[in-house]
C-alpha positions as CSV (number, residue, x, y, z in Angstrom):
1,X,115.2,-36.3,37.0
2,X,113.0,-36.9,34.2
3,X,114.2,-37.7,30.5
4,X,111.8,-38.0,27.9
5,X,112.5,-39.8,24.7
6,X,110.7,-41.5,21.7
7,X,110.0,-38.3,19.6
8,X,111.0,-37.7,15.6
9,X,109.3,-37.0,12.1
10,X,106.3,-38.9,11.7
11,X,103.9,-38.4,8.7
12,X,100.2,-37.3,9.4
13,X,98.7,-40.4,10.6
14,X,102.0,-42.1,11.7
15,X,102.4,-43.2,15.5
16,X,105.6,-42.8,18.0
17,X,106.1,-43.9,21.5
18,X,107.4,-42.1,24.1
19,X,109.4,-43.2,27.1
20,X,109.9,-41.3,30.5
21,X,112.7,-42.5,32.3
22,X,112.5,-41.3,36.1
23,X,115.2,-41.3,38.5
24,X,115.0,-40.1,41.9
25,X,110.8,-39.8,41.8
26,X,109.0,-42.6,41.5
27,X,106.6,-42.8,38.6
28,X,103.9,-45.4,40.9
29,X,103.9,-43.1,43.5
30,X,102.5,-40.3,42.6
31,X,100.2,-38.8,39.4
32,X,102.4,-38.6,37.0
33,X,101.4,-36.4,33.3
34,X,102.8,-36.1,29.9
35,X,102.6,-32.4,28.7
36,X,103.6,-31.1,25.3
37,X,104.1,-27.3,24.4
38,X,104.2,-26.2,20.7
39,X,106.0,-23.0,19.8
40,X,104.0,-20.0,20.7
41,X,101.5,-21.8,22.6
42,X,101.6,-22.2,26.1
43,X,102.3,-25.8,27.8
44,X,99.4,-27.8,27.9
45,X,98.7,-31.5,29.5
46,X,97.6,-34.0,27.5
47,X,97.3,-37.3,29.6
48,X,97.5,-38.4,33.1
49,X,98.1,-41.8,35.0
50,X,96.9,-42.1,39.0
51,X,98.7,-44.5,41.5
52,X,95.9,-46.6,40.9
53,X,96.5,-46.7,37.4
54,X,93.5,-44.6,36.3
55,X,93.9,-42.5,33.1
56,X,92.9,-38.9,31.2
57,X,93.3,-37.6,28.6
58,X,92.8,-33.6,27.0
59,X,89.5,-34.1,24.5
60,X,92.0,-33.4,21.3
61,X,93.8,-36.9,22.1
62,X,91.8,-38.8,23.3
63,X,91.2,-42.5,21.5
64,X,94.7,-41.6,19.8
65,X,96.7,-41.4,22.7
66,X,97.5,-44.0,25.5
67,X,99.8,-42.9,28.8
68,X,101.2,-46.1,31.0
69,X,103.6,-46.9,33.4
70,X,106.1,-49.6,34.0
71,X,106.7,-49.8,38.0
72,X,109.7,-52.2,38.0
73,X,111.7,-49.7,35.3
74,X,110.3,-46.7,37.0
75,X,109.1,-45.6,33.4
76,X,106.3,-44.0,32.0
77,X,105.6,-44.2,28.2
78,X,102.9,-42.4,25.6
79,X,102.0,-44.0,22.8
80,X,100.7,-41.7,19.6
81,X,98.4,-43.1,17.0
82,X,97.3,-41.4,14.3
83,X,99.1,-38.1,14.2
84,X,98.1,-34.9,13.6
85,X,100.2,-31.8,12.8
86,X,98.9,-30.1,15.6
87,X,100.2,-32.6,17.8
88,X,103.6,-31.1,17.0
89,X,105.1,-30.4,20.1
90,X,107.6,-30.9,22.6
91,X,106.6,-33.5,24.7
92,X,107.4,-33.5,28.7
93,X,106.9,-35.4,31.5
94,X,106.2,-34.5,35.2
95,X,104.2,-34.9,38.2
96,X,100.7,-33.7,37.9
97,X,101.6,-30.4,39.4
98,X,104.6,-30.2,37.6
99,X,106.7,-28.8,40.5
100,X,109.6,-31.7,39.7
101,X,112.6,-30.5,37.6
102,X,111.9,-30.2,33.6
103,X,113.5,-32.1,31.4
104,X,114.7,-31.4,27.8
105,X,111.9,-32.8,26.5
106,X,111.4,-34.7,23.1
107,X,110.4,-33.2,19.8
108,X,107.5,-34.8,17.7
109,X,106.7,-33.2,14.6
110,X,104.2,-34.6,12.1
111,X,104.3,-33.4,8.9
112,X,104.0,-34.7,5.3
């Protein structure tokens, strides 16, 4: 299971940070991603962390947006710096193929 948390009403410019609590995968073991999907779009991924700890990121966040991992919590977190409307979004987390179960996800909305 995979609960992701963190999200609210942030201004344009604002920053959140996002928490994925895992239980039964563990986050160090394999690729793990944050995703977000915004109403009428389709889901997209927006960062990814390796095993080894290596990171992506979709061009549109990059520089704003930082994925990590905390092994010993089996956690992985997103942090959002200066927020854009279009980053509005429900925010996910999964596997890099996305094949464990979806969570509820976690609403971020910027807006003034």
């Amino acid at each position: 299971q995979l609960q992701a948390s963190g999200g609210g009403l942030v201004q344009p410019g604002g920053s959140l940070n996002l928490s994925c609590a895992a239980s039964g995968i563990a986050v160090s073991r394999s690729t793990m991603a944050w995703y977000r999907q915004a109403p009428g779009k389709q889901r997209e991924r927006v960062a990814q962390i390796t095993k080894a700890g290596n990171t992506g990121y979709v061009e549109s966040v990059k520089g704003r947006f930082t994925i990590s991992r905390e092994n010993a919590k089996n956690t992985m977190y997103l942090q959002l710096f200066r927020l854009k409307p279009e980053d509005t979004a429900v925010y996910h987390c999964n596997n890099l193929f996305g094949t464990a179960p979806w969570g509820q996800g976690t609403q971020v909305t910027v807006s003034s």
